[in-house]
C-alpha positions as a LaTeX table, in Angstrom:
\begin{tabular}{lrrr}
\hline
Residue & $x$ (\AA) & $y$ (\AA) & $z$ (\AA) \\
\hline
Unk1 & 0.00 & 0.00 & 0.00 \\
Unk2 & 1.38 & 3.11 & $-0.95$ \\
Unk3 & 1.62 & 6.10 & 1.83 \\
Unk4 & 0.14 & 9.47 & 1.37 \\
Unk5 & 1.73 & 12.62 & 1.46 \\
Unk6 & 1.52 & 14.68 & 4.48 \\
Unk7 & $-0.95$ & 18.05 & 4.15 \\
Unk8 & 0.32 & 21.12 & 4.64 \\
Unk9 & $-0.82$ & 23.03 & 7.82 \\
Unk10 & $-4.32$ & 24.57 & 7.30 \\
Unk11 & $-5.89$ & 28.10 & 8.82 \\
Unk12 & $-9.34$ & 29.24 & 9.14 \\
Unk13 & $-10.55$ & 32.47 & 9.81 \\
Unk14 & $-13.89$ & 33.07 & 11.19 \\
Unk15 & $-15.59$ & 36.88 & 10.29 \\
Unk16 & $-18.54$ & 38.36 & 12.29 \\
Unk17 & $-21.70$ & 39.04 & 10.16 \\
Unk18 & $-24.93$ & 40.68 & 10.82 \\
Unk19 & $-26.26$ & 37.93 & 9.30 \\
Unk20 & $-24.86$ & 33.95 & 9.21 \\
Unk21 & $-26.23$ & 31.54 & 6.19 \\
Unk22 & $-27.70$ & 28.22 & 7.45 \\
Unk23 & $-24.41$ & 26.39 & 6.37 \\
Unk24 & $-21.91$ & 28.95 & 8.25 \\
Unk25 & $-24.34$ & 28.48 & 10.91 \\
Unk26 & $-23.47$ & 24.73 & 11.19 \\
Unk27 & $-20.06$ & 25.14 & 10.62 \\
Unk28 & $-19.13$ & 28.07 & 12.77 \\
Unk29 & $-19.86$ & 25.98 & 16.39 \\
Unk30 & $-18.12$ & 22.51 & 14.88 \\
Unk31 & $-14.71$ & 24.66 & 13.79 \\
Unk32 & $-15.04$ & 26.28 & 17.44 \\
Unk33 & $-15.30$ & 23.06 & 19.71 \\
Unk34 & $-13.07$ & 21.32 & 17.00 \\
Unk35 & $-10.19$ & 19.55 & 18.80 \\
Unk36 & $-7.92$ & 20.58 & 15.63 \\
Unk37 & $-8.34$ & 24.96 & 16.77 \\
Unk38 & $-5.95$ & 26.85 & 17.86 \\
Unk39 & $-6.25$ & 30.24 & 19.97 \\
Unk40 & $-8.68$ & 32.27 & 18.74 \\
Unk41 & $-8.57$ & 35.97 & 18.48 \\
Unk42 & $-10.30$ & 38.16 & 21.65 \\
Unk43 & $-10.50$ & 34.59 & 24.01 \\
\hline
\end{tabular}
């Protein structure tokens, strides 16, 4: 079995919006409580 590559280190950055769609409602909470975050801003 051939290995795979590693990934390069990944950021996300979250904005404030009036406004959230349904899907960056969803997403927003899971990326916050993820195990994989690191320090976010103003915490």
């Amino acid at each position: 079995m051939a290995s795979l590559p590693v990934l390069p280190d990944v950021e996300f950055i979250a904005l404030a919006a009036k406004r959230l769609s349904r899907p960056a409602q969803a997403l927003l909470p899971l990326l916050h409580e993820s195990d994989l975050r690191g320090s976010w801003i103003g915490e």
